[in-house]
C-alpha positions as CSV (number, residue, x, y, z in Angstrom):
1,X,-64.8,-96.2,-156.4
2,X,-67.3,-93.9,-158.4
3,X,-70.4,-93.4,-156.9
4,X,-73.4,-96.1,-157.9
5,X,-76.1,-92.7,-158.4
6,X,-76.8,-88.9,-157.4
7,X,-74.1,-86.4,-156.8
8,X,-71.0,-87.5,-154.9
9,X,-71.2,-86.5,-150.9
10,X,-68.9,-83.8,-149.7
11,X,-68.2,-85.7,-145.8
12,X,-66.3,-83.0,-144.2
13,X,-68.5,-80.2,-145.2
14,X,-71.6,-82.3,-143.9
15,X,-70.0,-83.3,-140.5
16,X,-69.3,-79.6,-139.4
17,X,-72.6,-78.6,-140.2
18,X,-74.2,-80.9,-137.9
19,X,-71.6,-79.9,-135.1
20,X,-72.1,-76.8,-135.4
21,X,-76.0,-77.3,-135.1
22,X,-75.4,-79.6,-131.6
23,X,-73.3,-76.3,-130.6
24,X,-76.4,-74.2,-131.0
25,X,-78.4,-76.8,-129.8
26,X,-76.4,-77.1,-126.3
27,X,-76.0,-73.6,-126.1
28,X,-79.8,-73.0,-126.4
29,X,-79.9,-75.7,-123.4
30,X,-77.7,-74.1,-121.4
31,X,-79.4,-70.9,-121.7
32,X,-82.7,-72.1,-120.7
33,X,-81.0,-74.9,-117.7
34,X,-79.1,-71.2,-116.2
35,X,-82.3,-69.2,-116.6
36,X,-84.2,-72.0,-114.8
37,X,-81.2,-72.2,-112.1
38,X,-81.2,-68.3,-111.9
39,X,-84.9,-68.3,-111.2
40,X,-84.8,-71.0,-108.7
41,X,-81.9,-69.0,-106.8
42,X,-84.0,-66.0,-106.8
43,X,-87.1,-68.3,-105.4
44,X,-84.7,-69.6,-102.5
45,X,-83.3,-65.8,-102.0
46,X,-86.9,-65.1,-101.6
47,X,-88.0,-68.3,-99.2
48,X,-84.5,-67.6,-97.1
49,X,-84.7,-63.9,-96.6
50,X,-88.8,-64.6,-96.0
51,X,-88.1,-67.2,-93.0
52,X,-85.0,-64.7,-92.0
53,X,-86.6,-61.8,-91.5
54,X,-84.2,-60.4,-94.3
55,X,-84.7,-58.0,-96.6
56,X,-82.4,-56.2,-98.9
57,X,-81.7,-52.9,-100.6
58,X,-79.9,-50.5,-102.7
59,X,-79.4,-47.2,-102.4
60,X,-77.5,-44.4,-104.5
61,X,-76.4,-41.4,-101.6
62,X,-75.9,-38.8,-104.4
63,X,-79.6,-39.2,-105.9
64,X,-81.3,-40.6,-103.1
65,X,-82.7,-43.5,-105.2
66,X,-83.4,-46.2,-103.3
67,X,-84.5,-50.3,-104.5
68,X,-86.3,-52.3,-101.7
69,X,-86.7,-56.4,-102.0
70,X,-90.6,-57.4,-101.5
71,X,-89.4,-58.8,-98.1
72,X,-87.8,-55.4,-97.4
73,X,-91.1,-54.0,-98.1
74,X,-92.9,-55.9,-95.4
75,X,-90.6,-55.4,-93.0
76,X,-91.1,-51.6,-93.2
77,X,-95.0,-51.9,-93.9
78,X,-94.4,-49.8,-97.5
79,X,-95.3,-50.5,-100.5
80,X,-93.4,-49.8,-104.1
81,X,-95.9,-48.1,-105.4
82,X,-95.9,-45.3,-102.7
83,X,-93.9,-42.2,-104.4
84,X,-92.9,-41.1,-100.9
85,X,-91.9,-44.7,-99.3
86,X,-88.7,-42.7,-97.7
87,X,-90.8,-40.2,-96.1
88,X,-92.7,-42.8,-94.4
89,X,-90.4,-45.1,-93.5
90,X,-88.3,-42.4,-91.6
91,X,-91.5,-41.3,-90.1
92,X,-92.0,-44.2,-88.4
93,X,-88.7,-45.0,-87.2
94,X,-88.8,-44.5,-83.3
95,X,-88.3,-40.7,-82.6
96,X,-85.5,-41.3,-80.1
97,X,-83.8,-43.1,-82.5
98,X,-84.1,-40.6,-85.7
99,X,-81.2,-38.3,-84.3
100,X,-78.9,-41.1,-84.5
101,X,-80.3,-43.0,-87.7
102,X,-79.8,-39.7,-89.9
103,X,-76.4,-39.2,-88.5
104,X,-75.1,-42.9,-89.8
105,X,-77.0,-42.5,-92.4
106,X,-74.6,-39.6,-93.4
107,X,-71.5,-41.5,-92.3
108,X,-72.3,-44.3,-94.4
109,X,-72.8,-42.3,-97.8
110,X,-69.3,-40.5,-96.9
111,X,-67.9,-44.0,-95.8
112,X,-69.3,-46.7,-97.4
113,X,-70.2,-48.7,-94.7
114,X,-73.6,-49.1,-92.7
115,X,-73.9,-51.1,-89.5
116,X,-76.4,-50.5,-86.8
117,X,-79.6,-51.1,-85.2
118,X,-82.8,-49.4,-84.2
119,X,-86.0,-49.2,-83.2
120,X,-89.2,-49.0,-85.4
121,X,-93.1,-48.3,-85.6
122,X,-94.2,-50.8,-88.0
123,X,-97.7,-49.9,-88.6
124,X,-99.2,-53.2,-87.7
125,X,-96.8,-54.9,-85.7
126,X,-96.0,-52.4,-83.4
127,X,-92.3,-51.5,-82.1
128,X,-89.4,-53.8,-83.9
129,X,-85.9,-54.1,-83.4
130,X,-84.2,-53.9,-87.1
131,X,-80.9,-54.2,-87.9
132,X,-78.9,-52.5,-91.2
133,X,-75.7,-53.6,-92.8
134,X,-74.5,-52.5,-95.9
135,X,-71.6,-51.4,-98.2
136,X,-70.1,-50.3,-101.5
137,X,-67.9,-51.8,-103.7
138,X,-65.0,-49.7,-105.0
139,X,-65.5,-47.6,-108.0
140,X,-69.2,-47.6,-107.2
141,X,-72.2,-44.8,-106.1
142,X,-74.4,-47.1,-105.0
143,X,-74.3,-48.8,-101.5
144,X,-76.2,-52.5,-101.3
145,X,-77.1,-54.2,-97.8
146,X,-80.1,-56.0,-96.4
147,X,-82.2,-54.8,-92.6
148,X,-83.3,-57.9,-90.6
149,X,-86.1,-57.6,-88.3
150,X,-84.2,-58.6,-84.9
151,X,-86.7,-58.4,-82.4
152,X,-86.4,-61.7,-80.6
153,X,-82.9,-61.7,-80.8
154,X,-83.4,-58.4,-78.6
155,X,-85.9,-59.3,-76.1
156,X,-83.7,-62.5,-75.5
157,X,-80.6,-60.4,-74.6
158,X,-82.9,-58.1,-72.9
159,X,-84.4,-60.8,-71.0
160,X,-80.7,-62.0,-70.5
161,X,-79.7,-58.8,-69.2
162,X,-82.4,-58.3,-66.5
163,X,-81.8,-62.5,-65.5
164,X,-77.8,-61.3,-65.5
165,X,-78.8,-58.4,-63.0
166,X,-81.2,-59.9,-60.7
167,X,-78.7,-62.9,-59.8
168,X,-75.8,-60.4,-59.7
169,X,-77.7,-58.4,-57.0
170,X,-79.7,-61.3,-55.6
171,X,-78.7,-62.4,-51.9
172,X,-79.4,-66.1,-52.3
173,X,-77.4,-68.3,-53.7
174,X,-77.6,-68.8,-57.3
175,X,-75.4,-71.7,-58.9
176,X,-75.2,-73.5,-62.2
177,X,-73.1,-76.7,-62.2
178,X,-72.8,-79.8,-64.9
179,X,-74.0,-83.1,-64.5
180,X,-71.2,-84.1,-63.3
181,X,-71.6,-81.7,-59.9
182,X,-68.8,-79.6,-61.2
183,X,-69.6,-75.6,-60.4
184,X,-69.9,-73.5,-63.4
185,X,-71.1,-70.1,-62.3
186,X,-71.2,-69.0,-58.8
187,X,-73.0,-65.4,-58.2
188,X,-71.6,-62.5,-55.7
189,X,-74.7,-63.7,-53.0
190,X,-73.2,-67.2,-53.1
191,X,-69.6,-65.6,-52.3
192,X,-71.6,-63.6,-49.5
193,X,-73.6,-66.9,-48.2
194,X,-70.7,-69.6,-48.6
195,X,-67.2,-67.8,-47.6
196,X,-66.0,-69.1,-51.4
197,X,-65.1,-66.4,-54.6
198,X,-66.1,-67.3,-58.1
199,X,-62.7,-67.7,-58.6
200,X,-62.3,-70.4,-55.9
201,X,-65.7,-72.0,-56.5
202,X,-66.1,-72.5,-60.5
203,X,-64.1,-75.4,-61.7
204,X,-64.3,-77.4,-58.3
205,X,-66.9,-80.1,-57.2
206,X,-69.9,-78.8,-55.8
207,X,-69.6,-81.4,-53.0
208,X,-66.6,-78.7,-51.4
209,X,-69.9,-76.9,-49.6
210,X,-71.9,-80.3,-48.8
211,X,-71.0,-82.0,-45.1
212,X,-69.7,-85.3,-45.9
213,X,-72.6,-87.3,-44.4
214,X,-74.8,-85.6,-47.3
215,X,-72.9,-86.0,-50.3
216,X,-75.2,-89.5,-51.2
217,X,-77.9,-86.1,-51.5
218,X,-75.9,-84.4,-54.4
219,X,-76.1,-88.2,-56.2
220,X,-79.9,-87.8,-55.6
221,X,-80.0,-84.8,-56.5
222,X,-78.0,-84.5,-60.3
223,X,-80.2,-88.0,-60.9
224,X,-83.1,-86.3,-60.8
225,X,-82.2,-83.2,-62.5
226,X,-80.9,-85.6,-65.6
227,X,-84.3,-86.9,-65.6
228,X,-85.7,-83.2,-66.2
229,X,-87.5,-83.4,-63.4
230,X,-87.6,-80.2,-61.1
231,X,-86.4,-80.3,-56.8
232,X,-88.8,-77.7,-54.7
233,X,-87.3,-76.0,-52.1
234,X,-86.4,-78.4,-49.2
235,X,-84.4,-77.8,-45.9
236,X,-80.2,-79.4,-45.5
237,X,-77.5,-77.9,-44.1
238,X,-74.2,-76.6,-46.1
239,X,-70.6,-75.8,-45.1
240,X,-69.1,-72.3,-44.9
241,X,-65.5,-71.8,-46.0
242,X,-64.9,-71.6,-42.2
243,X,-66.4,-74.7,-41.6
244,X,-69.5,-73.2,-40.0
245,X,-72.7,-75.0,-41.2
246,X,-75.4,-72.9,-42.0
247,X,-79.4,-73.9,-42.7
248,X,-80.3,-73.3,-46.2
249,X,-83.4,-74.1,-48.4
250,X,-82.5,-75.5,-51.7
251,X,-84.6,-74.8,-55.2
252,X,-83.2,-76.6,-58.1
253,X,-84.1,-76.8,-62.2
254,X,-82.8,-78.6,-65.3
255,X,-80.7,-76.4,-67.4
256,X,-81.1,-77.2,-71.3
257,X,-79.0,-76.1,-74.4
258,X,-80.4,-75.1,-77.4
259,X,-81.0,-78.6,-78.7
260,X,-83.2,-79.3,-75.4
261,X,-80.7,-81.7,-73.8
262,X,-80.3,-81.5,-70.1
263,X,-76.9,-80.1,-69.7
264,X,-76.4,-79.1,-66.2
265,X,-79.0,-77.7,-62.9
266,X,-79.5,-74.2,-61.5
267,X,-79.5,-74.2,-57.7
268,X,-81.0,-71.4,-55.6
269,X,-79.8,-71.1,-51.9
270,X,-81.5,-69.4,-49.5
271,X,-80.0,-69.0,-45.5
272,X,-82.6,-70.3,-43.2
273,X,-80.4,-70.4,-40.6
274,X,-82.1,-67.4,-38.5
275,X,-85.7,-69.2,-39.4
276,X,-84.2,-72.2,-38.0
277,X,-83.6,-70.8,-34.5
278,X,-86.5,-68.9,-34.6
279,X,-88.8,-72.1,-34.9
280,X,-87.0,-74.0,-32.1
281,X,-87.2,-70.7,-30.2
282,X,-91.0,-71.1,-30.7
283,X,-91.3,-74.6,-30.1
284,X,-89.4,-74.1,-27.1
285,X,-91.9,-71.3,-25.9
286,X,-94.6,-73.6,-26.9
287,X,-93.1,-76.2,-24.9
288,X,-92.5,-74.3,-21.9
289,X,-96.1,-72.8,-21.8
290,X,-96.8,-76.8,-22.3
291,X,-94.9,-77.6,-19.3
292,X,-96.9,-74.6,-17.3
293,X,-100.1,-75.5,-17.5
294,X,-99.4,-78.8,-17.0
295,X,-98.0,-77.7,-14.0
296,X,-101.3,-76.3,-12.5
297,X,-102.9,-79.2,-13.9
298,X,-100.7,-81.5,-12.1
299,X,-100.7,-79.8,-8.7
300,X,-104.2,-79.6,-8.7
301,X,-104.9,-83.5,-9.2
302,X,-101.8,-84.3,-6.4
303,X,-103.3,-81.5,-4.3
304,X,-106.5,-83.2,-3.8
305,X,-104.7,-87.0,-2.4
306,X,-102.7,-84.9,-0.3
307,X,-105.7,-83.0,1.7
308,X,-107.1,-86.5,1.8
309,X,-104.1,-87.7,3.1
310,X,-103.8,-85.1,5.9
311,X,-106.9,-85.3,6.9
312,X,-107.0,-89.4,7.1
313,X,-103.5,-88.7,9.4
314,X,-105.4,-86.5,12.2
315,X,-108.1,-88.9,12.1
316,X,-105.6,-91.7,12.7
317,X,-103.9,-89.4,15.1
318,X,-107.4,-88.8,17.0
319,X,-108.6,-92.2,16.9
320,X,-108.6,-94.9,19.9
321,X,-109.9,-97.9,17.7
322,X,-106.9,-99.7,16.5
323,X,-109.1,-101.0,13.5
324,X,-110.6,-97.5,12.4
325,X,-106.3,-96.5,12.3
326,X,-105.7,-99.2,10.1
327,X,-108.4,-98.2,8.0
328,X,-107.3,-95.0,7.7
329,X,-103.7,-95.4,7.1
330,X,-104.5,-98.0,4.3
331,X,-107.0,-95.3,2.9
332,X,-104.0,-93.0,2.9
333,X,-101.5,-95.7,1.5
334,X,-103.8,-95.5,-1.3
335,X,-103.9,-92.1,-2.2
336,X,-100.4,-91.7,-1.9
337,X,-100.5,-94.3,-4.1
338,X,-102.2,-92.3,-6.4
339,X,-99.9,-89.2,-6.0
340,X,-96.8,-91.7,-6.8
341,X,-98.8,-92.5,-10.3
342,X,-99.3,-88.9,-11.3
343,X,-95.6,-88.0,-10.4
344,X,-94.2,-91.1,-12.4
345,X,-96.7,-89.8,-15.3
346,X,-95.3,-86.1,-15.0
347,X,-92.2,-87.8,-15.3
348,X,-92.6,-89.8,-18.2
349,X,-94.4,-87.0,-20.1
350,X,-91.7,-84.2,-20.3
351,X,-88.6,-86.3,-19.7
352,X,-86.0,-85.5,-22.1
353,X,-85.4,-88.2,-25.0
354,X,-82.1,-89.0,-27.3
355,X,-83.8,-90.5,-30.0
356,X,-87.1,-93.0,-31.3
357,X,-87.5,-96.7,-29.7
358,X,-90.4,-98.2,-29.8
359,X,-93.7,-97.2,-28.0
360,X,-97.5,-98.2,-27.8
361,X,-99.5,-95.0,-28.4
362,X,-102.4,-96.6,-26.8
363,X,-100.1,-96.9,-23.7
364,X,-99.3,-92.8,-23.9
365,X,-103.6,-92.1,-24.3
366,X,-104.4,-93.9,-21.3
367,X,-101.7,-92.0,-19.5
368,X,-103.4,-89.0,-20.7
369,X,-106.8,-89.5,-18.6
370,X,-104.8,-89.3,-15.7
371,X,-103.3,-86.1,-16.2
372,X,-106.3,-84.0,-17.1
373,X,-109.1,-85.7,-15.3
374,X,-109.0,-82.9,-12.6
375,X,-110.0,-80.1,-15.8
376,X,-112.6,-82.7,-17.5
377,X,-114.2,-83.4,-14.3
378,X,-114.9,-79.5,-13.1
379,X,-116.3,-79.6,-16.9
380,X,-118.2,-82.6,-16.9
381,X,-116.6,-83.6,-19.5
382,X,-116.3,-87.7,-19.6
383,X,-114.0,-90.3,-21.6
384,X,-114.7,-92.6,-23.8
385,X,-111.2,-94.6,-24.6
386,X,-111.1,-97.4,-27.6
387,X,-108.1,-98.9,-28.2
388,X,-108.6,-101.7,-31.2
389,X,-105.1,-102.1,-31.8
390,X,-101.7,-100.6,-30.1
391,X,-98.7,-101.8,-32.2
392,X,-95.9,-100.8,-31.6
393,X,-94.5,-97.7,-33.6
394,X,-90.6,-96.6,-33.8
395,X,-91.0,-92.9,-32.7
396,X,-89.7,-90.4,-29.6
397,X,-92.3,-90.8,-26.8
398,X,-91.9,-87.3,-25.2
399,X,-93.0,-85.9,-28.8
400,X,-95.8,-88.1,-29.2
401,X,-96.6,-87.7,-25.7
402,X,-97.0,-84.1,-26.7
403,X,-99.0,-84.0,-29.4
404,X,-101.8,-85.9,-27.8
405,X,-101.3,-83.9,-24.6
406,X,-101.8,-81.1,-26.9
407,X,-105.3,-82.5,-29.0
408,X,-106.4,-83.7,-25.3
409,X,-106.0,-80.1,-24.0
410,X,-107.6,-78.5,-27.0
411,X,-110.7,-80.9,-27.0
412,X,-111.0,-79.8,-23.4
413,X,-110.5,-75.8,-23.8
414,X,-113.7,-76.4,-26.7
415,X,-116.3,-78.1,-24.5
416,X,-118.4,-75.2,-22.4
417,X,-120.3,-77.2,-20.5
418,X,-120.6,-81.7,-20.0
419,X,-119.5,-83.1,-22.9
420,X,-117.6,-85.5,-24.3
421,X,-114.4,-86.7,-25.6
422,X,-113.6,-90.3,-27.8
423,X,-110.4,-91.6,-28.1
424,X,-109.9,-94.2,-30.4
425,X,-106.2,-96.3,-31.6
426,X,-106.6,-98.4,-34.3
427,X,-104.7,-100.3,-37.1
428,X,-104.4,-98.2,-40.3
429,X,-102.9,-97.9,-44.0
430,X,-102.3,-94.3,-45.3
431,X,-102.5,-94.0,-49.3
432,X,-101.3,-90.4,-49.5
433,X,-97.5,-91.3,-50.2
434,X,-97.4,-94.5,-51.0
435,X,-99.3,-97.6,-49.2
436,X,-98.0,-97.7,-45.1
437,X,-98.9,-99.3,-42.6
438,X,-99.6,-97.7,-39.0
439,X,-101.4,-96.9,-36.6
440,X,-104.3,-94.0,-36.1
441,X,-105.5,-91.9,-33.3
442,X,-108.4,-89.8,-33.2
443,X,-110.1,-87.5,-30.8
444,X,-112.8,-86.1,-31.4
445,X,-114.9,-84.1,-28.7
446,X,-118.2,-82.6,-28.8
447,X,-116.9,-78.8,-28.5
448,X,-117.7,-75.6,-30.5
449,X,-116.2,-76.9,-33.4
450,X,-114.5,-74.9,-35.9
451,X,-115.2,-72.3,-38.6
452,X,-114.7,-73.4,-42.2
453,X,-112.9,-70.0,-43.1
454,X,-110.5,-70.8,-40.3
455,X,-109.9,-74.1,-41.0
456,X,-106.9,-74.0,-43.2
457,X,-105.3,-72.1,-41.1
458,X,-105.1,-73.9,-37.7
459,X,-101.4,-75.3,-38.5
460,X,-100.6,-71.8,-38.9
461,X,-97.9,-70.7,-35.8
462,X,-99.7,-68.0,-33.8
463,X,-103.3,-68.5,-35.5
464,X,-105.8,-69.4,-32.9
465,X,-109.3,-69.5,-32.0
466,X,-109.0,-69.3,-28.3
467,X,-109.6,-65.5,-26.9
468,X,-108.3,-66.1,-23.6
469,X,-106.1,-69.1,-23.6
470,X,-103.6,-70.2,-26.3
471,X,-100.5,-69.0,-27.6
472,X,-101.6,-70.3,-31.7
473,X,-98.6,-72.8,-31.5
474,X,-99.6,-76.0,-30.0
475,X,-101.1,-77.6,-33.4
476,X,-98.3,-75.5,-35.3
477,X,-95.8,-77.6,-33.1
478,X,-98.0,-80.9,-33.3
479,X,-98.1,-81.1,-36.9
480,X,-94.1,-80.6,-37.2
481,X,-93.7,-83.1,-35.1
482,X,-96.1,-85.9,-36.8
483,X,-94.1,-84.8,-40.2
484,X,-90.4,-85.6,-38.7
485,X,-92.4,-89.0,-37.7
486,X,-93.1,-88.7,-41.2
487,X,-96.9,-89.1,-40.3
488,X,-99.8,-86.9,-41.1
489,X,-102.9,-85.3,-39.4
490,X,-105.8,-83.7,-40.8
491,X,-109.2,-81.9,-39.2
492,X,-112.6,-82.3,-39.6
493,X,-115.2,-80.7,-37.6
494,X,-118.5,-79.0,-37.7
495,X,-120.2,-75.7,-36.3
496,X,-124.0,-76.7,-36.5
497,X,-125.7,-75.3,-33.0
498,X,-126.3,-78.5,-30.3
499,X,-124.6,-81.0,-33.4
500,X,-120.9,-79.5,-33.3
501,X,-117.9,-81.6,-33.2
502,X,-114.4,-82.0,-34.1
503,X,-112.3,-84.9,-35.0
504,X,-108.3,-84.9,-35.4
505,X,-106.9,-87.7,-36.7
506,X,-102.9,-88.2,-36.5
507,X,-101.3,-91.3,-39.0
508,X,-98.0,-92.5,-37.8
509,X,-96.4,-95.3,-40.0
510,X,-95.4,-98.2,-38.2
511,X,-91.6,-97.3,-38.9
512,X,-91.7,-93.7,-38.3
513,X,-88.6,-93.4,-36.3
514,X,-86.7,-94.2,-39.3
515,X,-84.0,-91.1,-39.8
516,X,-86.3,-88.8,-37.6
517,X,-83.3,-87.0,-35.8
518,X,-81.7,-86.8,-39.5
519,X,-85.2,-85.6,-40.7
520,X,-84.8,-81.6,-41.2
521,X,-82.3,-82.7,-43.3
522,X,-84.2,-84.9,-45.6
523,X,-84.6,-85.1,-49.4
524,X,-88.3,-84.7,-51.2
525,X,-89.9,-88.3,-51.5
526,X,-89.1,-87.6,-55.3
527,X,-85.5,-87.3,-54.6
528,X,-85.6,-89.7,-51.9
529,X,-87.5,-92.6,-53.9
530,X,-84.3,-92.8,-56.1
């Protein structure tokens, strides 16, 4: 049908015009949306090879040209605007490394291929690690590559490498093991210390070196380590391949991956066997010096019923009244009375014990005015005894015996001329680890006191202030004795001329027998809490 007005429309014509203006159109687009997209890849390139370390390159062999990235740039400390960048980076690379560098350098340009690392000066940084990788594609001059500063990566090996060395020459003990107890690496000194290869050892349960009786330890032991938490060194026994158990001291630490999760424990083991007999060895000399001077102490005090009771015989002997004989026997009865006591005393003080019961420390301080009343009387030296409470603690009575024979005789040895000693029981409660109940005992005597400087070092085996009596062990062997009673005992004293004094006071917890004979093999209270 003819057209109403104008010219007729030619459709066709007028439709492929307009496509081919949305063609331009997306083209256009699509120009701008890949410059955009090329830009924003270069941005990232830049951001990756920033937070990398990584900077890239291109070099020509033949002309010696050379392109560096801006990240490339700070890496070496050039700039691109320095004509002689080359001549300064090569002065700065380390001068035992130049020899090499030149000499791959020329392989590369011959080859193709660059791969190696070396050492740099960078001019503000100081000496870097860098590493170089590059190549050429085929029908090319030009090689292209990048250098990454790699300087943490290298102290980490390096660090690796000494740790690798040092617990491949160590001679403790050093094991890693999962949380499961399963051994994963077991080092030449553990071979040496246990009897077991790392062949034998890695793969099996860590358990094949613990003495059954302990193995609720190991339980203790990988629960604390999953908590993070780190074991100090504390004292147990392990098994030899032979079966021989030996005395070790145990140091153990979480072991994390690179996510921080607690993956496994490091254990360091060091033989205290030959410590271990050294220390009874001491405690045994200690003992027997003990037993000495008890010894003179106890002959003298028997020594003095006994002249009594010879000389109340030859009066008997010599006398006609029948009364006056009667007298003098019963006068003799009573000091052989007395000698009976001491020698029931002596007795009771070094006789040898199997294990805790119960005991009254007051009972053992009252025993003790007996045995050394002979040396505090020749002093002047009098006793003032307070016993506000004396329950009853689960402990081994010869040891306890002995360290208040011990404090007794030290008080005693401190006093030059009359003086004084205070003995006090009482009910206590000891905060330190926990609230316990127990029982405390002080003495405290009015002696020379001692020196502040010094005072740390009392516990010390062999330290002593005594110039002519004393072997330095007796308060080294009383305070290991109060801690396998799981007690404590502190010092205070005081050096001020005519006002000097000391007190030692010794906590024992009402149940400190509990596992004292298994003691020396006991966890840390953090291990043990568990």
């Amino acid at each position: 049908m003819p057209a109403k007005s104008g010219k007729p429309v030619d459709v066709p014509a007028g439709r492929a015009r307009k496509a081919a203006g949305n063609r331009r159109h997306s083209e256009n687009h699509n120009k701008v949306t890949a410059g955009r997209t090329i830009e924003e890849n270069f941005i990232r390139l830049g951001l990756a090879q920033s937070a990398g370390q990584i900077g890239s390159w291109e070099w020509n062999p033949e002309s010696t040209t050379q392109s560096l990235s801006p990240e490339l740039h700070r890496i070496f400390g050039t700039t691109e605007s320095d004509p002689n960048r080359y001549a300064t980076w090569s002065s700065r690379v380390y001068k035992a490394d130049w020899p090499r560098v030149q000499q791959l350098l020329a392989e590369s340009a011959v080859t193709g291929e660059a791969d190696f690392e070396y050492r740099y000066e960078h001019p503000e940084n100081g000496l870097r690690w860098l590493y170089c990788k590059g190549s050429r594609n085929p029908g090319q001059k030009s090689m292209f590559g990048i250098v990454q500063d790699v300087t943490q990566r290298k102290a980490g090996e390096q660090a690796m490498q000494r740790l690798a060395a040092i617990v491949e020459s160590s001679d403790d003990a050093i094991v890693s093991k999962d949380l499961n107890g399963t051994v994963t690496s077991w080092n030449p000194g553990a071979e040496k210390m246990f009897g077991y290869t790392a062949k034998e050892m890695v793969g099996r349960h860590i358990t094949t070196i613990i003495p059954p009786e302990l193995h609720d330890d190991e339980a203790k032991i990988l629960a604390t380590i999953a908590r993070g938490e780190r074991i100090e060194h504390f004292d147990t026994v392990r098994l030899r391949k032979n079966g021989e158990t030996i005395a070790v001291s145990l140091t153990v630490s979480p072991v994390k991956d690179e996510a921080g999760r607690i993956v496994g424990a490091a254990k360091i083991a060091r033989d205290i066997t030959q410590r271990k007999k050294t220390e009874q060895s001491l405690i045994m000399s200690d003992r027997l010096a003990a037993v000495g001077r008890l010894a003179a102490t106890v002959a003298h005090e028997i020594n003095n019923p006994l002249e009594a009771v010879t000389n109340l015989i030859y009066l008997a002997k010599t006398s006609a009244d029948s009364n006056e004989v009667k007298n003098f026997l019963a006068a003799a009865e009573e000091q052989m009375a007395t000698v009976s006591y001491l020698t029931r005393q002596t007795l009771g003080f070094y006789r040898e014990t199997t294990g805790a019961r119960p005991v009254k420390p007051g009972e053992i301080v009252s025993s003790l005015r007996t045995i050394f009343a002979a040396r505090a009387r020749n002093k002047g030296i009098g006793f003032d005894e307070e016993i506000k409470s004396d329950a009853e603690i689960n402990a081994i009575p010869g040891e306890i015996r002995q360290v208040f024979a011990n404090l007794v005789s030290n008080s005693i040895d401190a006093i030059q001329g009359p003086g004084k000693i205070r003995i006090r029981v009482s009910a206590a409660r000891n905060r330190g680890s926990g609230i316990r109940d127990g029982i405390r005992i002080t003495i405290a005597d009015t002696g020379c006191g001692i020196p502040a400087d010094v005072r740390s070092k009392v516990f010390e085996p062999f330290f002593t202030t005594k110039r002519d009596v004393g072997t330095g062990l007796g308060l080294w062997v009383c305070k290991s004795i109060v801690d396998n009673h799981r007690g404590s005992i502190r010092i205070r004293s005081a050096t001020t001329p005519g006002k000097s004094w000391t007190a030692v006071s010794v906590f024992l917890p009402l149940n400190s027998g509990e596992g004292t004979a298994a003691v020396a093999m006991a966890l840390p209270e953090s291990v043990a809490a568990d």
